[in-house]
C-alpha positions as CSV (number, residue, x, y, z in Angstrom):
1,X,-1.6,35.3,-36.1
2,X,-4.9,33.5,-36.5
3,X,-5.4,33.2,-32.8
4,X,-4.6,36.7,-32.1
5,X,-6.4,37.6,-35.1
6,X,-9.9,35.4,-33.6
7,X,-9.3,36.8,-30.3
8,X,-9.2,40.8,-31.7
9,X,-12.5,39.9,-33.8
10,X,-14.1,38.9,-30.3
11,X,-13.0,40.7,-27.5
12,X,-11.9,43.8,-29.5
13,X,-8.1,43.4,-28.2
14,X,-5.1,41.2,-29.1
15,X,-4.4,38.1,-27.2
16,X,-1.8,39.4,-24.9
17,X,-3.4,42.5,-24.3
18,X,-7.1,40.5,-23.1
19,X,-4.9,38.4,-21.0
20,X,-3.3,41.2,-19.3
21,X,-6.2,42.8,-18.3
22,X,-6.9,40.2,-15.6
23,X,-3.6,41.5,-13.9
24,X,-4.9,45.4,-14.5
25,X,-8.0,44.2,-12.5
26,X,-6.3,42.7,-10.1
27,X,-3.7,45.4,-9.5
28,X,-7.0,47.8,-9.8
29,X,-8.4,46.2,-6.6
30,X,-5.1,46.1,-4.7
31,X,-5.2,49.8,-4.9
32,X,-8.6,50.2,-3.8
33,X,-7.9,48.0,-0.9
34,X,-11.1,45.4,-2.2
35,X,-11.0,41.9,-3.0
36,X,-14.1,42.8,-5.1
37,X,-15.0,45.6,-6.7
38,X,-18.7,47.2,-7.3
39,X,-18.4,50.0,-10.0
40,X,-19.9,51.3,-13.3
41,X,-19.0,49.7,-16.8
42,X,-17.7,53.1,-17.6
43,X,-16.0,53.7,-14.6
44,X,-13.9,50.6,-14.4
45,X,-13.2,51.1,-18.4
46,X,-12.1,54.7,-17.2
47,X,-9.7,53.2,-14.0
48,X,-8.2,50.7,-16.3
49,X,-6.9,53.0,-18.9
50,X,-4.2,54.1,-16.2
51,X,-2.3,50.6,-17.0
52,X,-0.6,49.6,-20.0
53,X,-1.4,48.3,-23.1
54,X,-5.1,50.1,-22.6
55,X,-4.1,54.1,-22.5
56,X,-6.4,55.6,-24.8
57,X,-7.8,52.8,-26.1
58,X,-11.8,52.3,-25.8
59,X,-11.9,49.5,-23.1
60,X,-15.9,49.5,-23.4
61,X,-16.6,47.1,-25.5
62,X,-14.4,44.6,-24.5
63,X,-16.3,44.7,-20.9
64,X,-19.6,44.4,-22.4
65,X,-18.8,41.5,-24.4
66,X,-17.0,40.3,-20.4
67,X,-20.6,41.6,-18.9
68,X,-23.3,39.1,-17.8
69,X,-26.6,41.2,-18.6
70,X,-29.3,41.5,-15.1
71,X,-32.2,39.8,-15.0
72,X,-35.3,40.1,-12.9
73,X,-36.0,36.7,-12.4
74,X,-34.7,33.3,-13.8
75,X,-37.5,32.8,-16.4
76,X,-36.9,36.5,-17.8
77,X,-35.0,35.4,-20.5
78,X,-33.6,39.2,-22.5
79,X,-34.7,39.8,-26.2
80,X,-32.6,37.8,-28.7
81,X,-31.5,35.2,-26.3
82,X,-33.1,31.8,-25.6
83,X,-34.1,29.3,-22.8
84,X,-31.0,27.2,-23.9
85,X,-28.5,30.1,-23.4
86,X,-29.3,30.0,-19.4
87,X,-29.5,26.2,-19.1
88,X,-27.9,25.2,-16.5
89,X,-27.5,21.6,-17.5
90,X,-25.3,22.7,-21.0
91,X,-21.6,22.8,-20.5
92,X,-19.9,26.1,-22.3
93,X,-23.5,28.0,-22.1
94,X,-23.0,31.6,-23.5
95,X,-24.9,33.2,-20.4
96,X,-22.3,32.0,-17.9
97,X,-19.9,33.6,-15.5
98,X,-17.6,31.8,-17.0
99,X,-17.4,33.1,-20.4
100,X,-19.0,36.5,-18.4
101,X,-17.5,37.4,-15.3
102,X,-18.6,40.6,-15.2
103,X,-22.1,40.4,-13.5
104,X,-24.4,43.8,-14.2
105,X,-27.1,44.7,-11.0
106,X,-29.1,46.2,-13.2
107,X,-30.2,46.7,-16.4
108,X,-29.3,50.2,-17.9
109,X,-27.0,51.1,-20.8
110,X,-23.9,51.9,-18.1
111,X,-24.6,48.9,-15.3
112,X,-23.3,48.6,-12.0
113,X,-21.0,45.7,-12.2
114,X,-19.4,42.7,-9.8
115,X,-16.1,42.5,-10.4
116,X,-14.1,39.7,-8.6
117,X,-10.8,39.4,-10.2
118,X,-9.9,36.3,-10.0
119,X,-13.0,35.4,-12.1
120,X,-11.7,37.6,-14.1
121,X,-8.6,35.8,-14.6
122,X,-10.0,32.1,-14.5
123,X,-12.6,33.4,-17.6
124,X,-9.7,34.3,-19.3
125,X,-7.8,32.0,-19.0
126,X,-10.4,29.1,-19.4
127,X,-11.4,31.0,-22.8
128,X,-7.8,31.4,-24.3
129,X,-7.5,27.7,-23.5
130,X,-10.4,27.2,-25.0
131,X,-10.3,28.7,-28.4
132,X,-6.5,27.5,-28.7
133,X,-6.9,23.9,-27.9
134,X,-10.6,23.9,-29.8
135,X,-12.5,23.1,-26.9
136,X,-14.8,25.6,-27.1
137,X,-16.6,26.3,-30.1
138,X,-20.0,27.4,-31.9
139,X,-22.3,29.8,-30.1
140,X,-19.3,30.5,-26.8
141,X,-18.1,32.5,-29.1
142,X,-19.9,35.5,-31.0
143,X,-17.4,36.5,-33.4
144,X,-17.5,34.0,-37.2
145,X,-13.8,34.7,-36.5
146,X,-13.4,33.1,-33.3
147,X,-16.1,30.3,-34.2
148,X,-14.0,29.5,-37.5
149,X,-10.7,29.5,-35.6
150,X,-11.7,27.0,-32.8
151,X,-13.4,25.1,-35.1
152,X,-10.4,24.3,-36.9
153,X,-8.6,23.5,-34.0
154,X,-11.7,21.3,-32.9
155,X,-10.9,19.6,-36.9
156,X,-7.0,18.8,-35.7
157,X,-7.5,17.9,-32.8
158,X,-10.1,14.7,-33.8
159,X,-8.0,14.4,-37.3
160,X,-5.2,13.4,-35.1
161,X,-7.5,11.1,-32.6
162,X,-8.2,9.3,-35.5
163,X,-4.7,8.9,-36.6
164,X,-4.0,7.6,-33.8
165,X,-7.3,5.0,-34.3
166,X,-5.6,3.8,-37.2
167,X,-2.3,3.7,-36.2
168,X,-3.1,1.2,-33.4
169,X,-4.7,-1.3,-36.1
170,X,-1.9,-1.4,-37.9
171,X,0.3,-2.2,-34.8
172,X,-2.7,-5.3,-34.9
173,X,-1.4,-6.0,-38.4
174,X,-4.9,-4.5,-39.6
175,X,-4.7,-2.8,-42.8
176,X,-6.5,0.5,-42.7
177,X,-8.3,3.2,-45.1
178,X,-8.4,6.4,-43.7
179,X,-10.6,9.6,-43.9
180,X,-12.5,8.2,-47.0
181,X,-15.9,9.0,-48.2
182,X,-18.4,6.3,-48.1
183,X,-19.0,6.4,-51.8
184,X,-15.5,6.6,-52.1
185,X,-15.2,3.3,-50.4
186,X,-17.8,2.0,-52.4
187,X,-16.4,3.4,-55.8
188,X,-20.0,4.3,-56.6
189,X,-22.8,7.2,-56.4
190,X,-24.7,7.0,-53.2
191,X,-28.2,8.4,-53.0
192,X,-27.5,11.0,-50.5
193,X,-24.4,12.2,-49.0
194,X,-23.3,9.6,-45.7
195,X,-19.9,11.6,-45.0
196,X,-16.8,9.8,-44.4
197,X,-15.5,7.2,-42.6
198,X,-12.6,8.1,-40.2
199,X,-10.9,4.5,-40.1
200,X,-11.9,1.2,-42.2
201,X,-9.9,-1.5,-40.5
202,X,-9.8,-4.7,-42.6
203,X,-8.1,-7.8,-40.3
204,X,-5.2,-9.5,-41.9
205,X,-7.5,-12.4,-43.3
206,X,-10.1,-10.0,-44.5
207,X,-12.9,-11.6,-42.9
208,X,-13.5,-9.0,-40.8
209,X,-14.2,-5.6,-41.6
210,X,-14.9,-2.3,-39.2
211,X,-15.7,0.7,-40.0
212,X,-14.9,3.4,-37.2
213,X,-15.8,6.7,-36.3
214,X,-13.6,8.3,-34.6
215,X,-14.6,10.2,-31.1
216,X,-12.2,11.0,-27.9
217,X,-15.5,11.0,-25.7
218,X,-15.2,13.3,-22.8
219,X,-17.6,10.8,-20.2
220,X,-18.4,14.2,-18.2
221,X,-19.7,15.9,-21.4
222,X,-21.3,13.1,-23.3
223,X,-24.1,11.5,-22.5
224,X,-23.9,7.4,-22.3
């Protein structure tokens, strides 16, 4: 229910019904005879109301939140948006195909869109992935709903890294102290607030203490 809940909050549909719509656009272009399709925001939204689940339902917003906004050049960066939101060199970037496959030619209030449907799909996809496994999270999303879901999932996901951190000390015969707060540890007031430590492994003669933090580095991600 979350999920489809987080989903609904961003894309304005339910998580089964933004995942079909990749097969609608697909079965769209098969009847037009195009492996891409160039058309109006309005007038796909209008084309795609023939297939179920989206008769009578208001498709528009859905495909502008799907809708890469036009740009004159690369260094005209639109009102509200930033240098970093078009950087190339940041995975997950906002201003992507990827989390917009709908790319506008121009820049009017009803734009002429590129729609290649199996971008479609592989946005989709890539996104549902994303927000279920926490992959994704902060500023891909625009909804607090979808940000506070796949931050959560993000929170499991490294909660149960660092069980297993702890778990394979104690296979060592280590004796562990897990998710504890540093002035916890210490059993006194610190002067400012140092967080927690995710794994204190203490070796079986106690002369040798580590205290861990816990990351699954992704190498193609994080810088070394």
């Amino acid at each position: 229910e979350d999920l489809s809940d987080a989903l609904r909050s961003e894309y304005g549909l339910m998580g089964q019904d933004i995942m079909q719509l990749a097969y609608a656009i697909v079965d769209l272009a098969r009847e037009k005879g195009e492996g891409v399709l160039v058309m109006r925001r309005s007038e796909l939204a209008t084309a795609l109301q023939v297939h179920e689940p989206y008769q009578s339902r208001d498709l528009l917003p859905t495909l502008g939140r799907l809708t890469l906004r036009s740009r004159r050049a690369w260094t005209a960066i639109p009102e509200g948006l930033g240098e970093v939101d078009y950087d190339v060199s940041r995975f997950d970037r906002p201003q992507s195909l990827i989390c917009r496959p709908l790319q506008a030619l121009d820049e009017s209030e009803d734009p002429t869109l590129i729609v290649a449907p199996m971008l479609v799909a592989d946005a989709l996809v890539y996104a549902f992935e994303g927000i279920r496994s926490g992959e994704l999270q902060k500023n891909y999303w625009l909804s607090d709903e979808a940000r506070t879901f796949a931050g959560k999932q993000g929170d499991k996901k490294g909660d149960a890294f660092a069980t297993r951190v702890g778990d394979a000390f104690e296979q060592l015969r280590w004796r562990t102290v897990r998710s504890r707060e540093v002035k916890g540890l210490l059993d006194e007031a610190t002067p400012e607030d140092f967080g927690d430590v995710d794994v204190l492994a203490i070796s079986p003669d106690e002369a040798t203490v580590f205290a861990v933090e816990a990351k699954n580095v992704k190498f193609c991600r994080t810088e070394m």
